[in-house]
C-alpha positions, 0 to 999 in steps of 0.5 A: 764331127759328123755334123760338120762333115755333113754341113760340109758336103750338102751346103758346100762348105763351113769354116775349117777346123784344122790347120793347114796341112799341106801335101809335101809340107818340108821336112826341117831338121836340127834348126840350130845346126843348119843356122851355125852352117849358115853363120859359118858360110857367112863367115867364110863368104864362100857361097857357091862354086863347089864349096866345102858344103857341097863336097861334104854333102857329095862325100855323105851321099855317095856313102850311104847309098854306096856309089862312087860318084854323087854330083850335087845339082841345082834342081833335080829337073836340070840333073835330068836334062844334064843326064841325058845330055852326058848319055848322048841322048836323042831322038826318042826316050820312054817313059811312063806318063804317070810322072811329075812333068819335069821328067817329060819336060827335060827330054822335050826341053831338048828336043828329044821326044819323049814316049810315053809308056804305060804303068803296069796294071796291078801297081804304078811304076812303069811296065817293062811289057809296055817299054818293049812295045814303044821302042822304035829305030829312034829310040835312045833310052829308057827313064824308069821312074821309082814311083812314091819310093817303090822302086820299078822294075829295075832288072827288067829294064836292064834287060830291055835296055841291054837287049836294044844297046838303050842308055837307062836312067832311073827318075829317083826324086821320091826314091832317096833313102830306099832299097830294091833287093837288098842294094840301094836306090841310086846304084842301079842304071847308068845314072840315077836322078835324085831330087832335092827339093823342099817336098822331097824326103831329103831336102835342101830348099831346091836342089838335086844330083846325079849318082853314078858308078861311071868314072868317065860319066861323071867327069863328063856331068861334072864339067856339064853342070859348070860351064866346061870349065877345068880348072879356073880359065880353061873350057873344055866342054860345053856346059851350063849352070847347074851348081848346087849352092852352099846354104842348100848344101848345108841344109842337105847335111843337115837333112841328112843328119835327121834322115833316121828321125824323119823316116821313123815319123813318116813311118808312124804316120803310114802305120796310123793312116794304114789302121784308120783307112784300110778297111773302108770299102772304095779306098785303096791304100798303097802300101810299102814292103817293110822288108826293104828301107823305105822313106815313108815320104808318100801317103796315097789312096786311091778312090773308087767313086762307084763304090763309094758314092763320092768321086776323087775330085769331090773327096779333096775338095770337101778336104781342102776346104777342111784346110786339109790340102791334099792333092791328085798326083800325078793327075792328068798324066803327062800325055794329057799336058801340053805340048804332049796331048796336041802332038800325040792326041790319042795316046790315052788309048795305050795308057789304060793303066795311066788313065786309070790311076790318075783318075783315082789318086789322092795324096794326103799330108805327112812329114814331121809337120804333121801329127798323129790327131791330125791324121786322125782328124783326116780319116774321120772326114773320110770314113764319115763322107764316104760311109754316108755317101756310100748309104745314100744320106749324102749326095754330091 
């Protein structure tokens, strides 16, 4: 191994000893169960249009996380875009910039500009401090985003939001299955967004929904999400297409079905990643509170290159060409994509947290595709380079 590793780094490649592992690898549930669905669907010729699947997919999720209305969507980008337009967002909304462009984007799509707060410094969720401070005349509302899981600051931005008359959103995607304080991720602001796709934690190929507690609200989303229609000619709303389809939906049952396996795994890995990482000097891990539900869905470490000799970038290159596909998230921060970094070029300088980390971050494979040697496997490669690096045997 430490050969290898060696070749790797001063000769700039040799050939891969692992399988590909990917980041976000999809989760499969009970594959028998998914295709009697499916055959079932067929059967029936039923493949979109509010189905029996979705229904039951909608019935299951607003159980479990106890919420009165879950609104199956296409994707969990449209979800947004169909939030914010059922808030009567404008003008301005706040948000951290360390997050998956989508979140920016449903807001720019709409011509709502979006303002980018800053993380807060000790973590990676967004800081209230930082939201009070962007809040102009102009501002509509507020998206928090529960970053890898961990839930933001959820009883600080329902203050703010109520203090300024702010509508609040919560970007759940990597959040489904967790808890903030005893209550379930999904109960919490106007609405909450959760997406559904194939590197989520519950997964159903592509897919995404809106909870909420608003009975009003939801009818609202519901005619949104198809067309405006009530009922089969009457229009009532305007609206557009962002129906969840049948086979998603029957994957999503069957996620659902495997949820406490695939928590258990994720959960296997983090501990096994946590022992073999957490004492290597330059390396941060992000850890979970055990004490609430957690999905386990995220692996992040964090790379100080001063300390340990070897930058980020160069980290996941030596892993990617080990066919170990991790990857920077969320790298460079949404304020640092376009249109955002041409129509606000100097935004970087309120973002001292957001540049910091996404300059620092790695995320590494995990899911049910992923097994305990192949962790230990990527922790070698790690432990190896930077202790070399770190002792000056190896240069990059």
């Amino acid at each position: 191994m430490k050969q290898r590793v060696n070749d790797l780094a001063i000769f700039g490649g040799a050939p891969s000893f692992c399988d590909k592992l990917h980041v976000g690898k999809p989760n499969l549930g009970d594959r028998e169960r998914f295709l009697l669905r499916v055959q079932d669907i067929l059967d029936r010729r039923w493949f979109t249009n509010n189905g029996e699947y979705v229904q039951e997919l909608e019935a299951r999720i607003s159980e479990f996380i106890g919420v009165r209305n879950c609104i199956a969507m296409c994707n969990g980008t449209i979800a947004l875009e169909i939030a914010a337009r059922a808030l009567g967002l404008n003008g301005e909304v706040i948000l951290p910039s360390f997050s998956f462009v989508a979140t920016a984007h449903a807001m720019q799509w709409q011509q709502i500009t979006p303002v980018f707060a800053d993380i807060v410094e000790d973590g990676y969720t967004i800081d209230p401090r930082s939201v009070e401070k962007m809040i102009t005349p102009m501002t509509t509302g507020i998206i928090g985003v529960h970053t890898w899981g961990t839930p933001c600051s959820v009883g600080e931005l329902k203050d703010i939001a109520d203090t300024y008359g702010l509508k609040l959103i919560f970007d759940a995607a990597h959040a489904f299955g967790c808890e903030h304080k005893g209550s379930m991720v999904g109960t919490f602001g106007d609405v909450e967004v959760y997406s559904f796709h194939a590197t989520k934690f519950l997964n159903t190929f592509e897919g995404g929904a809106i909870v909420t507690n608003n009975d009003e609200l939801a009818e609202k989303i519901r005619l949104m999400k198809n067309f405006g229609f009530s009922g089969r000619d009457n229009v009532i709303h305007v609206g557009t297409n962002g129906k969840m389809s049948e086979v998603s939906a029957a994957m999503g049952i069957t996620s659902l079905e495997s949820m406490a396996d695939i928590v258990e795994k994720n959960h296997l890995n983090y501990k096994t990643y946590e022992s073999l990482l957490g004492d290597i000097e330059g390396l941060g891990f992000i850890t979970y509170d055990e004490t609430e539900k957690r999905n386990y869905q995220y692996i992040v470490i964090t790379v100080d290159a001063e300390k340990t000799g070897v930058s980020r970038d160069r980290l996941i290159e030596i892993l990617q060409r080990e066919n170990i596909l991790a990857r920077r998230y969320f790298y460079p921060g949404c304020h640092r994509m376009e249109p955002y970094r041409s129509y606000f070029p100097h935004s970087g300088m309120l973002l001292p947290n957001t540049e910091r980390l996404s300059g620092r971050v790695i995320s590494l494979p995990t899911g049910n595709a992923v097994s305990v040697d192949d962790i230990h496997t990527i922790c070698q490669i790690l432990r190896f380079t930077v202790e070399e690096a770190a002792a000056g045997r190896i240069h990059f």
